[in-house]
N, C-alpha and C positions, 0 to 999 in steps of 0.2 A: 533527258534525265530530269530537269527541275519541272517538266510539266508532271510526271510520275511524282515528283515530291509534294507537288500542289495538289495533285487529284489525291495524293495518299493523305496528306495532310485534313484535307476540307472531310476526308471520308472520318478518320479518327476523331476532327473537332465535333461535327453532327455525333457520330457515335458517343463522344463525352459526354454531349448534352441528354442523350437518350442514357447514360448510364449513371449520369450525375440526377437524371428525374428517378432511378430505379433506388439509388442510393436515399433521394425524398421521399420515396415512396415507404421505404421499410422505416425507415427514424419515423418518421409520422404513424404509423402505423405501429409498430414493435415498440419503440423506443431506443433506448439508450441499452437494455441489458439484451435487449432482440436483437438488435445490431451487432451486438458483439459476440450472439450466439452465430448468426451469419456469417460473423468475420471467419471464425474460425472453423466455418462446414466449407467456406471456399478457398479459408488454406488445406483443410483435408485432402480436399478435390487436386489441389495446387501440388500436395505432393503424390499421388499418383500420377497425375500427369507430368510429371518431370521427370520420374521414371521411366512411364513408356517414354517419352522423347529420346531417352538415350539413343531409340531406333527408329522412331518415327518423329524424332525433331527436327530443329535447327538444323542439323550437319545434313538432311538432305537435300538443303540446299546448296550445301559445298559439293555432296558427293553425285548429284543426278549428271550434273555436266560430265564426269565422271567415269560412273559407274553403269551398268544398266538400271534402266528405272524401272521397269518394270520388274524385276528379283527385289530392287530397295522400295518398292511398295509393297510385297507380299510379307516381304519381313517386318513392315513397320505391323501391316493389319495381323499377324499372328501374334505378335506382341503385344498390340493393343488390348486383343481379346482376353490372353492369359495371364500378363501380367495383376490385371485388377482381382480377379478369380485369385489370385493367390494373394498379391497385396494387403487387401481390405481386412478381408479376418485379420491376418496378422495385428494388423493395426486396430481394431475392436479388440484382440485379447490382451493387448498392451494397454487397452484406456483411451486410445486416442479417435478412435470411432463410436458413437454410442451405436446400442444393439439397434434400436431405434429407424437408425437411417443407414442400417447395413446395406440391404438391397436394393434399394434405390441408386445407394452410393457405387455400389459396382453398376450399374445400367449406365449411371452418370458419365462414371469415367471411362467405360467403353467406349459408348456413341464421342464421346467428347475426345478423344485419344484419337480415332479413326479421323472425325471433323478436322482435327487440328493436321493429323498427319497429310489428308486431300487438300488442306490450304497451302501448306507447307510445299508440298511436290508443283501445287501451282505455280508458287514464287520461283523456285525453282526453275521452272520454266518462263521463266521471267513475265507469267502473269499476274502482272502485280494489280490492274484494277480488279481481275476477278478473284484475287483475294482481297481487295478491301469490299467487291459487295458484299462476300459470303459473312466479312467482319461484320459489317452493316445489319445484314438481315440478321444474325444472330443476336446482335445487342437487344437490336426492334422488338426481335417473336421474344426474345424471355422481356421486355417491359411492356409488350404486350398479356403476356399468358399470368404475369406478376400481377396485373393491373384486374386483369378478369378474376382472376382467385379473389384477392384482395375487396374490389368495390364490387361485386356483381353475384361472386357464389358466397362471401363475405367470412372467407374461413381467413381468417388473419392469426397464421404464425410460420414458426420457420418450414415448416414441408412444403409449404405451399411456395416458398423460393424455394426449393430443392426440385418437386415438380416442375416450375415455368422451366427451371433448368432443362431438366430433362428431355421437354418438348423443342424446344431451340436448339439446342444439339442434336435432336433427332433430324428437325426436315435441314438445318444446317447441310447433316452430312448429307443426308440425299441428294441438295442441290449441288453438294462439291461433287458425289461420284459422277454425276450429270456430266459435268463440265470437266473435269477430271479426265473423261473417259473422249474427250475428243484430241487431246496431248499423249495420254499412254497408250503406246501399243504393247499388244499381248505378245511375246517373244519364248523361246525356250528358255527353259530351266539349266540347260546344261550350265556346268559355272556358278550355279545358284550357290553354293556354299560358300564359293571363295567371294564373293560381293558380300553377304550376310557377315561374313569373318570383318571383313573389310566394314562395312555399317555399325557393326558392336565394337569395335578400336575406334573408330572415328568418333564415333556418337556419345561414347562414353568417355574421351578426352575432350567434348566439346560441353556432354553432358554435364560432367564433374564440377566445373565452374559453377553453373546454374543452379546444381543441384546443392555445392556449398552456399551460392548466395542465396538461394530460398529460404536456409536451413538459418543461415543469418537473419531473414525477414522476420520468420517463424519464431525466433527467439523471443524477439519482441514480445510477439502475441502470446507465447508461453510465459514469460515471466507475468503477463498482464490478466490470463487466463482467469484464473480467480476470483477476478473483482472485473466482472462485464460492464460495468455501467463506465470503467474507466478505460476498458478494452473499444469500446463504442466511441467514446469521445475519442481517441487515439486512431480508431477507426476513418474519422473524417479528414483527418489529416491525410493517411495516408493517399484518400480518394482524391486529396488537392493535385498531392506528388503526382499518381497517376496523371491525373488529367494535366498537370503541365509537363509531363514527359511524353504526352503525346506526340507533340511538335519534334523534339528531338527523337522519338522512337520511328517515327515517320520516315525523317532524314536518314538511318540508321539502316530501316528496312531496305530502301531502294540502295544506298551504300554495298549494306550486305550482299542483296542479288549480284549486282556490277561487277563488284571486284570480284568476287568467285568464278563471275565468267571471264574476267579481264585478265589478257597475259603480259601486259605490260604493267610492269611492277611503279613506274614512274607518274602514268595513268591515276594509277590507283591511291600512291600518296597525293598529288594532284587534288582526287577527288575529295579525301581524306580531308585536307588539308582545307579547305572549303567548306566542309560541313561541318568542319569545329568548329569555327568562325561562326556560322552561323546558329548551330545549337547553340552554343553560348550566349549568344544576343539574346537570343529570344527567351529564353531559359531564364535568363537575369531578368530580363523586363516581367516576365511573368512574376518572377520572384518579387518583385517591388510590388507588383501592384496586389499581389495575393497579401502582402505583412501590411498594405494600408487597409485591408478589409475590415472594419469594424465589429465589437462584439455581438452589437442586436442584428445583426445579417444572419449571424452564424444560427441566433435561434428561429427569426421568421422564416430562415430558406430550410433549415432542419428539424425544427420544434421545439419545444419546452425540455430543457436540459444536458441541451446542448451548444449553448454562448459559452463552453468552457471549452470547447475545441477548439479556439483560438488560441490559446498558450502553447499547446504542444506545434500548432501547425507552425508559427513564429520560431518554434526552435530548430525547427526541421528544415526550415527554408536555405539555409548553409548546402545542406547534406543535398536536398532540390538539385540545387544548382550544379553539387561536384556531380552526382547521376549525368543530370544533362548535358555535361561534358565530356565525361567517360565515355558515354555510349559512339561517341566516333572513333578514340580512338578504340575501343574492343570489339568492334565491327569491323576495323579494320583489319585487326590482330585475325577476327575471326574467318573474313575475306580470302585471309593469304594461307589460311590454314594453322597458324601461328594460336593452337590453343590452350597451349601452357601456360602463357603471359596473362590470361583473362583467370586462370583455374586458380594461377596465385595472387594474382589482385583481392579476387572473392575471399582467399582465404586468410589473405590480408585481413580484409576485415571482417569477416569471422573473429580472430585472434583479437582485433578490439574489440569487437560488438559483444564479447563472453562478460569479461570484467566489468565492461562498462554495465552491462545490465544487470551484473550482482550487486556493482556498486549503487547504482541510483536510481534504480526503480520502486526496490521497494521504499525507499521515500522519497523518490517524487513523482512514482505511480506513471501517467502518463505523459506526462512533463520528463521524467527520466529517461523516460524509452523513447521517447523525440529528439532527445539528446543523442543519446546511445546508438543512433540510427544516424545521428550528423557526426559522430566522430566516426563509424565504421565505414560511411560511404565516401567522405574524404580521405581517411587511408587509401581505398580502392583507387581513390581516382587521381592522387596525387603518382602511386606508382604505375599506373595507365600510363599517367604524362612523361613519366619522366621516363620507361621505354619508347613512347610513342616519339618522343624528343631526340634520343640515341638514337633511332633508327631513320629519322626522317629527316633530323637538322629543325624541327618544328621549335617554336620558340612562344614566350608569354606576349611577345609583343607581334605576333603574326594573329592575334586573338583583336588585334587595333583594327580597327574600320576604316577602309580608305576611301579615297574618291572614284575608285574605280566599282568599290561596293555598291556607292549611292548611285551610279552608274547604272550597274545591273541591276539596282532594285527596282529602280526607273525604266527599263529595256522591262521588266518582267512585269511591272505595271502596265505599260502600253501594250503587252503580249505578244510581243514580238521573241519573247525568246524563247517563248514557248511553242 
């Protein structure tokens, strides 16, 4: 298991840095108000795709061990196709799509919906390096196809990230049904309805949580929508978050696959139990070294107008940390099939993140919403701990590092326990 968490790991840190160059690439390029027109075309994106997932996400990887996978792959691809087809209008006649980037945007989150659901049935199948190349390749072709618009056909604005989009997602999926298609076998249908029954209860009790905590992300950027140049700076922060929850999303991932196939319930806190430990370490040391980052970095690594991303990301860094610890226990939760406890954590903080961002955004703009973001994600993750705790006897002080840790960190430096 910890070599999957190493190989998962080194594949997300390279990935960061290819999407942390994608993220220099648009601030230099666009700026401060382009970036926050970005911000909010890849939360559009973000909430179709959370949709389809209710049938093509997360839960099949609870449910392939399961269910037949081949009936929970045909469901995820017919959902993928029709949901967006219905979606998107909806969402252009509401305001929240321009007419602009309708069309695209439904191709978008098709190919993208299908990509995600082929990686997904991979894990699944507990292969976990061949979803982190498909992660890999996908970051690469869109900072590739970004960079070729960008410096070479030199059309510099937001379509042309909506396009690289498009083509990343596109050979993405092809490489997954590739690879995909050597794990799934083609089976009969009979039965097909009562599995699909079964994927729309599951997916949408696993969904639900996801879809509340997006809804809370998205807040943010709504109350910020307005004034893009503060939505941009606010913007970088979040890309910190990201990239230091890597580490922890990593540990999380392999977690996730494990325990869904693990029948031993004991196993599985074990496992748990270990991986907080170590999210947390590492999660905190990011967190230190990210609030000693100085403000002229923030503008020679992102440009001119953006050394004021440092205040929000300092506020944020609390909220950092409780994520990085959450994500073990709600993988755990999520493992055992336990996915109530995650649906009301989210909506924990939802229920702070409303107020909080009526209260202090509109004066303190991006600074409010980094706030607002650290007191939501700390609710979420305080009541995580405190099921997580009830059910497993886990304690603040099992978070202490022992001598058997420096142990194993040593055994996994020499490679021997890999």
């Amino acid at each position: 298991m910890i070599k999957l968490v190493v190989n998962t790991f080194a594949t997300k840190a390279i990935t960061a840095v290819i999407s942390l160059a994608i993220v220099m690439l648009t601030t230099h390029v666009l700026g401060p108000v382009g970036r926050g027109e970005i911000t909010l075309i890849a939360a559009d994106i973000g909430i179709v795709l959370l949709f389809i997932q209710i049938i093509g996400g997360p839960s099949l990887v609870y449910l392939v061990p399961r269910a037949n996978p081949f009936h929970l792959f045909i469901c995820a691809v017919i959902w993928s196709f029709f949901l967006p087809v219905l979606l998107i209008p909806f969402m252009q006649l509401i305001g929240i799509v321009e007419h602009s980037f309708f069309i695209p945007l439904i191709y978008i989150c098709i190919v993208f919906g299908l990509s995600s659901t082929c990686q997904l049935m991979l894990l699944s199948f507990e292969q976990i390096n061949a979803y982190n190349i498909l992660t890999f390749v996908q970051t690469t072709l869109h900072f590739l196809g970004l960079g070729f618009l960008f410096l070479v056909v030199k059309k510099t604005d937001t379509q042309s990230f909506i396009w690289s989009l498009g083509f990343c997602y596109s050979i993405t999926l092809i490489l997954g049904l590739i690879i995909l298609s050597k794990f799934l076998k083609i089976t009969s249908l009979v039965y097909f309805f009562h599995t699909a029954k079964e994927a729309v209860i599951k997916g949408f009790n696993l969904q639900a949580g996801n879809l509340i905590q997006f809804l809370n992300y998205r807040l943010s950027l709504f109350f910020l929508s307005s004034q893009l140049s503060n939505l941009g700076l606010f913007s970088i922060s979040l890309v910190f978050a990201e990239a230091i929850w890597l580490f922890g999303s990593s540990l999380s991932l392999v977690q996730y696959s494990k325990i869904s196939n693990e029948t031993n319930r004991k196993e599985s806190v074990n496992i748990s139990f270990k991986l907080a430990k170590i999210s947390f370490w590492v999660t905190l040391i990011c967190v230190l070294v990210l609030s000693f980052i100085p403000e002229f970095l923030y503008q020679m690594v992102f440009g001119i107008g953006f050394s004021g991303a440092r205040y929000p990301t300092l506020v944020l860094c609390p909220g950092i940390l409780a994520i990085g610890v959450a994500m073990s226990f709600s993988h755990y939760f999520a493992g055992i099939g336990n996915f109530k406890l995650n649906n009301i954590a989210a909506l924990i903080g939802l229920i702070i993140k409303i107020p909080a961002c009526i209260l202090l955004v509109p004066e303190y703009k991006e600074i409010g919403a980094a706030l607002a973001c650290t007191l939501s994600y700390s609710g979420s993750c305080l009541y995580l701990f405190y099921k997580f705790s009830k059910e497993t006897g886990f304690t603040i002080s099992d978070m202490i590092l022992t001598k058997q840790d420096f142990a194993n960190l040593k055994i996994l430096a020499s490679k021997k326990f890999i």
